[in-house]
N, CA, C, O and CB atoms as a CASP TS submission, in Angstrom:
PFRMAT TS
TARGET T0000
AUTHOR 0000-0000-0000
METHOD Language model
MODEL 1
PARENT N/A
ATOM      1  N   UNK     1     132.053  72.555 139.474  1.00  0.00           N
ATOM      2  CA  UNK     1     131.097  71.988 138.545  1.00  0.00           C
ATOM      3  C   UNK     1     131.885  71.433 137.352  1.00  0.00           C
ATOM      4  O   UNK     1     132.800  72.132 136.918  1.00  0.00           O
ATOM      5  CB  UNK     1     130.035  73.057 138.092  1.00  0.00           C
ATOM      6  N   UNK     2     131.628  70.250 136.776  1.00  0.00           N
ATOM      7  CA  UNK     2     132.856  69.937 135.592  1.00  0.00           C
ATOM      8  C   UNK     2     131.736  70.260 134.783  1.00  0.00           C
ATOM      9  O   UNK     2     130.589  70.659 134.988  1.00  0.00           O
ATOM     10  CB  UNK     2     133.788  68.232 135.330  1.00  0.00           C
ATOM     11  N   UNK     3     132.737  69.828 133.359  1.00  0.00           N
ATOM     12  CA  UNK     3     132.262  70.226 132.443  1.00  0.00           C
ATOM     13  C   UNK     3     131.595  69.983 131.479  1.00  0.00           C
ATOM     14  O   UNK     3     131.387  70.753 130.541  1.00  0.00           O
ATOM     15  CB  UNK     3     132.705  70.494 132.222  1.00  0.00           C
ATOM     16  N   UNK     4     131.190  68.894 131.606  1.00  0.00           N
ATOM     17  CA  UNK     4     130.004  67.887 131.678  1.00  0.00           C
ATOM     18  C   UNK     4     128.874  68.481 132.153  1.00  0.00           C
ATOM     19  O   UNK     4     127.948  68.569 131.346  1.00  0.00           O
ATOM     20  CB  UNK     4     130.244  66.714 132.536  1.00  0.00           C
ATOM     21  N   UNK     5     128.687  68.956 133.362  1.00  0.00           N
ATOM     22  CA  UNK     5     127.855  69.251 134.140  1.00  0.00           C
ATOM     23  C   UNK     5     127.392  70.706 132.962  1.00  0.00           C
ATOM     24  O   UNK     5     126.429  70.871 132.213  1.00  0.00           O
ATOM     25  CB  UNK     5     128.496  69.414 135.846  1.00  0.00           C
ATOM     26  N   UNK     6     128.346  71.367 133.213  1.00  0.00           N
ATOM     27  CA  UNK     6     127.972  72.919 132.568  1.00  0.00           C
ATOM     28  C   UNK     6     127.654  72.960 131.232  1.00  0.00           C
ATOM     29  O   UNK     6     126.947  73.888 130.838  1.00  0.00           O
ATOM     30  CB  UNK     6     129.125  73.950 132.646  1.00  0.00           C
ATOM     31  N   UNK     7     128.218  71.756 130.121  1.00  0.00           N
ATOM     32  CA  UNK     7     127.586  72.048 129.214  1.00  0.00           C
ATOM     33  C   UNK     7     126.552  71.668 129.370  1.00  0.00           C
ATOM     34  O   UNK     7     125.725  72.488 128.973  1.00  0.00           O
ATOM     35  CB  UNK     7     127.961  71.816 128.297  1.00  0.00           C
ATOM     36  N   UNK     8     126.045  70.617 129.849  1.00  0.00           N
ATOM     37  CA  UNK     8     124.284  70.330 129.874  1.00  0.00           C
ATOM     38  C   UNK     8     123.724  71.639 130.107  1.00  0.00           C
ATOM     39  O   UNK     8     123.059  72.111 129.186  1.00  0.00           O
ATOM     40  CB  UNK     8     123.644  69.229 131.199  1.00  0.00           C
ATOM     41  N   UNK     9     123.885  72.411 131.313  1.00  0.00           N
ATOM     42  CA  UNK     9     123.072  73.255 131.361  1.00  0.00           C
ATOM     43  C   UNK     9     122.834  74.879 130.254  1.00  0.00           C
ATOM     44  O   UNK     9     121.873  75.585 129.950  1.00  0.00           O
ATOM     45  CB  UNK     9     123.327  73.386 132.639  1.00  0.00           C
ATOM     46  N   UNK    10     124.548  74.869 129.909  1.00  0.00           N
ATOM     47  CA  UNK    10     124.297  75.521 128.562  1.00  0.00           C
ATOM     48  C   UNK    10     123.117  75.130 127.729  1.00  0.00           C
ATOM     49  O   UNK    10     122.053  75.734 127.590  1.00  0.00           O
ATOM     50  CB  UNK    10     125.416  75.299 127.743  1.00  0.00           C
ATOM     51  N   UNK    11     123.585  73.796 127.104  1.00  0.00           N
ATOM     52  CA  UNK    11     122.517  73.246 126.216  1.00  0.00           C
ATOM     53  C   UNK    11     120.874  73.872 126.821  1.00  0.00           C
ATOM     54  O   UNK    11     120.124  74.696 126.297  1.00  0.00           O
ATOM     55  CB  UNK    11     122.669  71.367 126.300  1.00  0.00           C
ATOM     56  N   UNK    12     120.773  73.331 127.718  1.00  0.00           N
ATOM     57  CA  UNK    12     119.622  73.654 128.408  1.00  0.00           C
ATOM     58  C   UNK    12     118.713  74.838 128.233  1.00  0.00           C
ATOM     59  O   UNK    12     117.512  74.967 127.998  1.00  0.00           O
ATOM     60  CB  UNK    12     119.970  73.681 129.517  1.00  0.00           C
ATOM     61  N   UNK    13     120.131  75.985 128.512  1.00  0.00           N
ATOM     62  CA  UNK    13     119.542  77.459 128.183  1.00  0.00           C
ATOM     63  C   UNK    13     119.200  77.739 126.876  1.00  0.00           C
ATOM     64  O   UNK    13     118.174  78.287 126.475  1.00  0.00           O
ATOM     65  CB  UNK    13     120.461  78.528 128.506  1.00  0.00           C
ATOM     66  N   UNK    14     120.437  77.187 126.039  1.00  0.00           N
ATOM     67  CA  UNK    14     120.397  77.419 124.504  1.00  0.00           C
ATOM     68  C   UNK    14     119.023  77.141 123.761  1.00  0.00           C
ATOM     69  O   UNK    14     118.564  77.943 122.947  1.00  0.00           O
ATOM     70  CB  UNK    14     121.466  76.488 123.841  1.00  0.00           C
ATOM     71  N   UNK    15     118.320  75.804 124.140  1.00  0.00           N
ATOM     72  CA  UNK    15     117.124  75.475 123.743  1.00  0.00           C
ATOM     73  C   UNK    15     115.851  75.811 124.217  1.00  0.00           C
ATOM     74  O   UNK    15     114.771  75.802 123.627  1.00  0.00           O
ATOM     75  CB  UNK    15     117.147  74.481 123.739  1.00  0.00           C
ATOM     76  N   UNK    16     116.232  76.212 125.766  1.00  0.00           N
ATOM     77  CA  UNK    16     115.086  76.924 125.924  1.00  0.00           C
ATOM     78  C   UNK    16     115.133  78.603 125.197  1.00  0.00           C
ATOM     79  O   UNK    16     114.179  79.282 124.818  1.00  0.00           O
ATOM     80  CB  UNK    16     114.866  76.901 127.549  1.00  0.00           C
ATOM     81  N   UNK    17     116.081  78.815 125.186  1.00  0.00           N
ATOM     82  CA  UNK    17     115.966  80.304 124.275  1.00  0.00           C
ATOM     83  C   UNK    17     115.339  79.944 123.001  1.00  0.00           C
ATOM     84  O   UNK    17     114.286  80.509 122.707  1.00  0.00           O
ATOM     85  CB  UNK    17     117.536  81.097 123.878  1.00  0.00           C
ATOM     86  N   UNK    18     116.084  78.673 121.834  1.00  0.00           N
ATOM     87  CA  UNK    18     115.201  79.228 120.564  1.00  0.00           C
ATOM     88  C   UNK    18     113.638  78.817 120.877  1.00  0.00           C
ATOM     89  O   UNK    18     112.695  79.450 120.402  1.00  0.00           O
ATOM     90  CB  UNK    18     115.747  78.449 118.957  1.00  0.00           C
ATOM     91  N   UNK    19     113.470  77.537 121.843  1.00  0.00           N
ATOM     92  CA  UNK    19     112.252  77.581 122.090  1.00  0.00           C
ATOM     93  C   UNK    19     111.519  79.148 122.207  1.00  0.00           C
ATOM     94  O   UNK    19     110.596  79.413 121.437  1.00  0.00           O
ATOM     95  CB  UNK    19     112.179  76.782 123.259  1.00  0.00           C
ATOM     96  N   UNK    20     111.869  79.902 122.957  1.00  0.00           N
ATOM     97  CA  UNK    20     111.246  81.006 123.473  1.00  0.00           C
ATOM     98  C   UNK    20     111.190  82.007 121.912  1.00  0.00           C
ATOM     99  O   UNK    20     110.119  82.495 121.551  1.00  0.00           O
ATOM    100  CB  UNK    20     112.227  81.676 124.938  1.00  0.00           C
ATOM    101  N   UNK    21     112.450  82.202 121.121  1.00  0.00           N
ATOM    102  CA  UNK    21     112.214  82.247 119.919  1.00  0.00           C
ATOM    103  C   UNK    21     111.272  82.146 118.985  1.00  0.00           C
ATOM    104  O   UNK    21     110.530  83.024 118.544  1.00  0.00           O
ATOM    105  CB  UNK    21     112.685  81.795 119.703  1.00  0.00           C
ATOM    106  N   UNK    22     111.341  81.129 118.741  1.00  0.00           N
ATOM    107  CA  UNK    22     110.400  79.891 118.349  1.00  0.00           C
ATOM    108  C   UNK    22     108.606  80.338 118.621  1.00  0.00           C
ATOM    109  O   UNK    22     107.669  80.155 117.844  1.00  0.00           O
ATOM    110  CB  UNK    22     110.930  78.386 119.519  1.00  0.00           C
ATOM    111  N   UNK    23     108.597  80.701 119.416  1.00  0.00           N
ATOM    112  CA  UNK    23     107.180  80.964 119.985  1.00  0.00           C
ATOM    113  C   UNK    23     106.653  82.711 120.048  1.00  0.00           C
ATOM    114  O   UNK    23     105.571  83.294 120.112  1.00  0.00           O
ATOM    115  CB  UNK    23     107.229  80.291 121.636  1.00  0.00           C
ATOM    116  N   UNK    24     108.096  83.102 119.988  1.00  0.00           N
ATOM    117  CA  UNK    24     107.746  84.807 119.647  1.00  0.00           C
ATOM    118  C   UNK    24     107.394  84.911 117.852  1.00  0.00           C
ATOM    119  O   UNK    24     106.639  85.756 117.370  1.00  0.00           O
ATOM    120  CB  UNK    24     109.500  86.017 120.095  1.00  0.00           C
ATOM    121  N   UNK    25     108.098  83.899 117.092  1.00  0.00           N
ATOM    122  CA  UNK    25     107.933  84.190 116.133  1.00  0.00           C
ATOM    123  C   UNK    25     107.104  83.673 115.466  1.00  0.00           C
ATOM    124  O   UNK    25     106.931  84.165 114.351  1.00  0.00           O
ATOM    125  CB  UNK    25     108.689  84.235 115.759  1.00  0.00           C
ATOM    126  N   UNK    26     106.253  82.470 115.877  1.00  0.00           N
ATOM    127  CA  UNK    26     105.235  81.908 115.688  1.00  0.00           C
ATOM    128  C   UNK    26     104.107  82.680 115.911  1.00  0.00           C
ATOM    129  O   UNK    26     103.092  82.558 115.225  1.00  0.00           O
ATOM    130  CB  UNK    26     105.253  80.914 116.289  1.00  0.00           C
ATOM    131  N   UNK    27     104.233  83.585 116.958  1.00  0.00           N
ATOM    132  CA  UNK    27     102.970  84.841 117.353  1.00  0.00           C
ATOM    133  C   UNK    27     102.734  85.487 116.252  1.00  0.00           C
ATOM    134  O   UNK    27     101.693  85.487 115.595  1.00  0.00           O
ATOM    135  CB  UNK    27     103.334  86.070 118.475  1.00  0.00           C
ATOM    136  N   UNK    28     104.198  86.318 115.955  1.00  0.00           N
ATOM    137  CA  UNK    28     104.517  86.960 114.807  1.00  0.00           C
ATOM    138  C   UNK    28     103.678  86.419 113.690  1.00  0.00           C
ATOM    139  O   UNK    28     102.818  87.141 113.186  1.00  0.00           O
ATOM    140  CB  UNK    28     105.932  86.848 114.545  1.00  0.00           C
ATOM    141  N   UNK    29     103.809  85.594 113.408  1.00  0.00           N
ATOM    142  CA  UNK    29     102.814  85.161 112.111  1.00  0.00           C
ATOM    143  C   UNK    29     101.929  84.643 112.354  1.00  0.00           C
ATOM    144  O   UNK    29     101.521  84.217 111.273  1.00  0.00           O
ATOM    145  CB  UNK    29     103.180  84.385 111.165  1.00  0.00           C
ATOM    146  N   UNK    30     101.340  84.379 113.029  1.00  0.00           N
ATOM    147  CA  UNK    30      99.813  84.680 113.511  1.00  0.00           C
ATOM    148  C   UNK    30      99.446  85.851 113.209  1.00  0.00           C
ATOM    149  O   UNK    30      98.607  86.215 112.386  1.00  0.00           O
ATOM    150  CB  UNK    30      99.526  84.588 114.925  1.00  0.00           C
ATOM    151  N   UNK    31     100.305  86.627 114.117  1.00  0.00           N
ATOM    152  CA  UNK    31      99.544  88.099 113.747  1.00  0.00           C
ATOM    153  C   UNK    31      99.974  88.335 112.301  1.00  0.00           C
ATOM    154  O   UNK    31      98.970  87.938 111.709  1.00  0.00           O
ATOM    155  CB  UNK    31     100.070  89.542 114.792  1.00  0.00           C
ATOM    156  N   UNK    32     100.570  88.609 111.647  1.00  0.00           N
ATOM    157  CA  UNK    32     100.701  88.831 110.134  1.00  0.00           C
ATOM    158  C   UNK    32      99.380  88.317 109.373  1.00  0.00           C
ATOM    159  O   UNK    32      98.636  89.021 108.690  1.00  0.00           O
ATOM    160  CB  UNK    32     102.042  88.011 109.555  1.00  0.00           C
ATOM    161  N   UNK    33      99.217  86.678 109.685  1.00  0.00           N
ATOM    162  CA  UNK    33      98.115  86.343 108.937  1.00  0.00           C
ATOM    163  C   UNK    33      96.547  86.891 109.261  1.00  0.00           C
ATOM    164  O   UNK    33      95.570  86.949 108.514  1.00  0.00           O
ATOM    165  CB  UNK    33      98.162  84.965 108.996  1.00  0.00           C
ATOM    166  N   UNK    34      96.760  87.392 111.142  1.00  0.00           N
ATOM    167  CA  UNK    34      95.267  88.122 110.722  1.00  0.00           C
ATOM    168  C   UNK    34      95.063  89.253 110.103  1.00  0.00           C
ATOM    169  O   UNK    34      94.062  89.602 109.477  1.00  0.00           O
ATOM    170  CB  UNK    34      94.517  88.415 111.716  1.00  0.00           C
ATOM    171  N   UNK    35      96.391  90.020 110.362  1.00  0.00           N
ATOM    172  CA  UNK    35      96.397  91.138 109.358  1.00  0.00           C
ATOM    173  C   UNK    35      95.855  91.206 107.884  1.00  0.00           C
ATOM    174  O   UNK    35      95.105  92.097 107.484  1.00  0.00           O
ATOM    175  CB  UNK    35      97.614  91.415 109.231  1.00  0.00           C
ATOM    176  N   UNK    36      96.412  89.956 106.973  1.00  0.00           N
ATOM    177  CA  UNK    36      96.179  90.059 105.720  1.00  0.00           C
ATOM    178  C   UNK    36      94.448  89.647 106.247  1.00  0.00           C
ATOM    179  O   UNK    36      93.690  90.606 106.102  1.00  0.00           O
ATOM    180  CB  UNK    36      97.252  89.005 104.563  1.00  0.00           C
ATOM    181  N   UNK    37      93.970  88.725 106.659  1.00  0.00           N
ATOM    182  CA  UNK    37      92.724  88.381 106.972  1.00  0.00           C
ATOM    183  C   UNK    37      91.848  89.795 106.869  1.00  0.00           C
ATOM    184  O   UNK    37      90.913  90.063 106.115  1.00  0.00           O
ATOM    185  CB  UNK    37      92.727  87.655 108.408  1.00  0.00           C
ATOM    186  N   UNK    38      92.623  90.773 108.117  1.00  0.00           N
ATOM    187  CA  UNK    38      91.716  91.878 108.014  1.00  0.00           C
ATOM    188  C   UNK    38      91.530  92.736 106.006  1.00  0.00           C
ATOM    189  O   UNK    38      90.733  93.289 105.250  1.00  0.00           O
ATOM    190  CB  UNK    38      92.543  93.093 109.376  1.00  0.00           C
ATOM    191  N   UNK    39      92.982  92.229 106.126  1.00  0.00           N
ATOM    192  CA  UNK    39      92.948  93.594 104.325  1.00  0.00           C
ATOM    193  C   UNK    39      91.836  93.175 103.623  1.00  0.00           C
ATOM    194  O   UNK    39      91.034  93.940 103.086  1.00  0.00           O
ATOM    195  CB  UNK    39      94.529  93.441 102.787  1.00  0.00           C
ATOM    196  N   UNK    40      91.766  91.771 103.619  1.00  0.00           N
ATOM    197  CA  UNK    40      91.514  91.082 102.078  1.00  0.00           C
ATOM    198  C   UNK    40      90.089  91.447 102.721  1.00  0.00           C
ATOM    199  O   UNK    40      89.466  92.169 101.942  1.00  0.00           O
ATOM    200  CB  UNK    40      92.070  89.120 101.481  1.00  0.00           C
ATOM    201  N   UNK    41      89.354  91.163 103.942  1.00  0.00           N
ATOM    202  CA  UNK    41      87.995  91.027 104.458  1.00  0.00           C
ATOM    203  C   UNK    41      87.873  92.533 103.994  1.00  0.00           C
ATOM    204  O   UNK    41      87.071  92.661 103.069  1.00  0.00           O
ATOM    205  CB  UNK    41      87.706  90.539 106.205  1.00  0.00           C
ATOM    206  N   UNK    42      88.469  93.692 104.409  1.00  0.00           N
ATOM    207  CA  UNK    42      87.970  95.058 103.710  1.00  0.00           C
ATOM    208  C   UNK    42      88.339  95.202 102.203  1.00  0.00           C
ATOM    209  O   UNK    42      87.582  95.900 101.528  1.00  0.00           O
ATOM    210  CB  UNK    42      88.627  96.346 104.464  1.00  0.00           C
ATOM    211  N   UNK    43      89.175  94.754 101.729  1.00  0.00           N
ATOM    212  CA  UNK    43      88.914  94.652 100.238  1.00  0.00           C
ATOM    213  C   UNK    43      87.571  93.828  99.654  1.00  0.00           C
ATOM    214  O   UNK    43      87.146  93.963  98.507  1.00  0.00           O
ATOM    215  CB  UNK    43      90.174  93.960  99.661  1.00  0.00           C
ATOM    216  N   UNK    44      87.112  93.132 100.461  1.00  0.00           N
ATOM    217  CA  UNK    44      86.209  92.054  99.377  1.00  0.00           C
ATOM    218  C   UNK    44      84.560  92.967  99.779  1.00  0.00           C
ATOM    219  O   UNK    44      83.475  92.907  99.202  1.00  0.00           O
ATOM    220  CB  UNK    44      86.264  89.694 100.059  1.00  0.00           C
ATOM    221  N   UNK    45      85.101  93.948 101.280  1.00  0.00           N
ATOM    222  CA  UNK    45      83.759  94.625 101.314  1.00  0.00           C
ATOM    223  C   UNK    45      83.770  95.938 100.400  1.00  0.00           C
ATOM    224  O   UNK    45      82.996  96.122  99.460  1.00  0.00           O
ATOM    225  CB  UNK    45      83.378  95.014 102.859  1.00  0.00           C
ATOM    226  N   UNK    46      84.790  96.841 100.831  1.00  0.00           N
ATOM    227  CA  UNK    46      84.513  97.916  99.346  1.00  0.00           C
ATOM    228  C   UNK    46      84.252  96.984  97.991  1.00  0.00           C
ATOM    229  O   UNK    46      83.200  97.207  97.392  1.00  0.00           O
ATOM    230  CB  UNK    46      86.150  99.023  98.922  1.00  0.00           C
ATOM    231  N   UNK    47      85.033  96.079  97.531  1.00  0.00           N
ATOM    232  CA  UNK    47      84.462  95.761  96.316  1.00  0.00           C
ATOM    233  C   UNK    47      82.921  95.353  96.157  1.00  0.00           C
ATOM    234  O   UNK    47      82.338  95.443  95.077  1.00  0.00           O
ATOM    235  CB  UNK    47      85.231  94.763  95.861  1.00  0.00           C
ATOM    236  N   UNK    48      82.372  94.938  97.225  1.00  0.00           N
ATOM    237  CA  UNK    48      80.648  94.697  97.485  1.00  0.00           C
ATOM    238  C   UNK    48      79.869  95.430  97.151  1.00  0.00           C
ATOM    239  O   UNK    48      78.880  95.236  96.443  1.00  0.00           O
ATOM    240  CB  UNK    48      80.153  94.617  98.658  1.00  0.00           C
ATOM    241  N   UNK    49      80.644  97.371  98.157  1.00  0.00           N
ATOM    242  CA  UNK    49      80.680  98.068  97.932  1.00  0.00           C
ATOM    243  C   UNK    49      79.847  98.758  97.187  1.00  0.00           C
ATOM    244  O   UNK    49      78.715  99.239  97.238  1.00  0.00           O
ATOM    245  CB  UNK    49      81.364  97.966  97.855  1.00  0.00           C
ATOM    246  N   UNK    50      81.105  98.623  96.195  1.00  0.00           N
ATOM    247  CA  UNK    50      80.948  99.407  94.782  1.00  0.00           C
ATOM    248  C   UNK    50      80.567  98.634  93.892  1.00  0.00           C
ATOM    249  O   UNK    50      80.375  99.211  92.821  1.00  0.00           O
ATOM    250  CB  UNK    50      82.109 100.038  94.215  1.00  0.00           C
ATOM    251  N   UNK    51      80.361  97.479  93.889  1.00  0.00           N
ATOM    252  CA  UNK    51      79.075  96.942  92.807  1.00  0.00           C
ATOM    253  C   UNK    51      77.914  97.166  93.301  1.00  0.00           C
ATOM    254  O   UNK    51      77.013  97.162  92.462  1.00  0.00           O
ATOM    255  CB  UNK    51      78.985  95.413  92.458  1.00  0.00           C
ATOM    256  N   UNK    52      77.618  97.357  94.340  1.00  0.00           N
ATOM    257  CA  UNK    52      76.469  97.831  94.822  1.00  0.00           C
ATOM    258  C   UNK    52      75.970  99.308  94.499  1.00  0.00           C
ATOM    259  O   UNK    52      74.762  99.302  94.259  1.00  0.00           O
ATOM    260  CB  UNK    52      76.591  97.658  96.121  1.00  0.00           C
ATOM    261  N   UNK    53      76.548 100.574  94.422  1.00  0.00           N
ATOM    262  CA  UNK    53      76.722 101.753  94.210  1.00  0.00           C
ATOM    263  C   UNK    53      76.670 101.899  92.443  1.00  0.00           C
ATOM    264  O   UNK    53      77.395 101.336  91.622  1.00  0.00           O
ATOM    265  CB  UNK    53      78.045 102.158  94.994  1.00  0.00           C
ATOM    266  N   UNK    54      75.319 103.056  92.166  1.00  0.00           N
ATOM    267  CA  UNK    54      75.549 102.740  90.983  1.00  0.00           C
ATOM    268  C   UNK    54      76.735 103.530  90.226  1.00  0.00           C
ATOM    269  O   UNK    54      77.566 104.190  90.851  1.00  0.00           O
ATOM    270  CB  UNK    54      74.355 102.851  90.396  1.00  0.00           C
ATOM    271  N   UNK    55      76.736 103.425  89.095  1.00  0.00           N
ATOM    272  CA  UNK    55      77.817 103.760  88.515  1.00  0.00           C
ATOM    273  C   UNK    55      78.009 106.077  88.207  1.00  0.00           C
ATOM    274  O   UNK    55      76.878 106.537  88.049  1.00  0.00           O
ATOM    275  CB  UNK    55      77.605 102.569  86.930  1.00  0.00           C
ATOM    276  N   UNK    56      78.601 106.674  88.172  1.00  0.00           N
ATOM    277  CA  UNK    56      78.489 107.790  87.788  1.00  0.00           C
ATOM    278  C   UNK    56      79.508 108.026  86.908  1.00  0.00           C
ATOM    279  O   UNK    56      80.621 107.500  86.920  1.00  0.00           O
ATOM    280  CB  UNK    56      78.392 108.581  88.723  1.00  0.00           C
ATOM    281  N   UNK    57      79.013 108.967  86.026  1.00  0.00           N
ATOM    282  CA  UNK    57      80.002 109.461  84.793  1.00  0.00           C
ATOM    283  C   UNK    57      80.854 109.945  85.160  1.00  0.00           C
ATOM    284  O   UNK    57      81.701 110.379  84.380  1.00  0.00           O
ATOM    285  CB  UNK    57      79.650 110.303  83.861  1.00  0.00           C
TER
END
């Protein structure tokens, strides 16, 4: 195989790896952002909450 030949297919692998990268870590923050999605959605309900609830000394 020369070497011509083999680096193409290096290349080949190389990019399909960060591709594959690329797409694990794109998940990754997906999920991160529904996470905060979930916090802030239960923060904005206790705060509903407790304006709702009256107050005690």
């Amino acid at each position: 195989m020369s070497y011509v030949r083999r680096n193409a297919i290096y290349e080949q692998e190389q990019e399909a790896a960060l591709q594959k990268a690329l797409e694990r870590r794109s998940q990754q923050f997906r999920e991160a952002l529904e996470a905060r999605d979930a916090i802030l959605a239960a923060r904005e309900k206790q705060a509903a909450a407790q304006s709702q609830s009256p107050l005690t000394p």
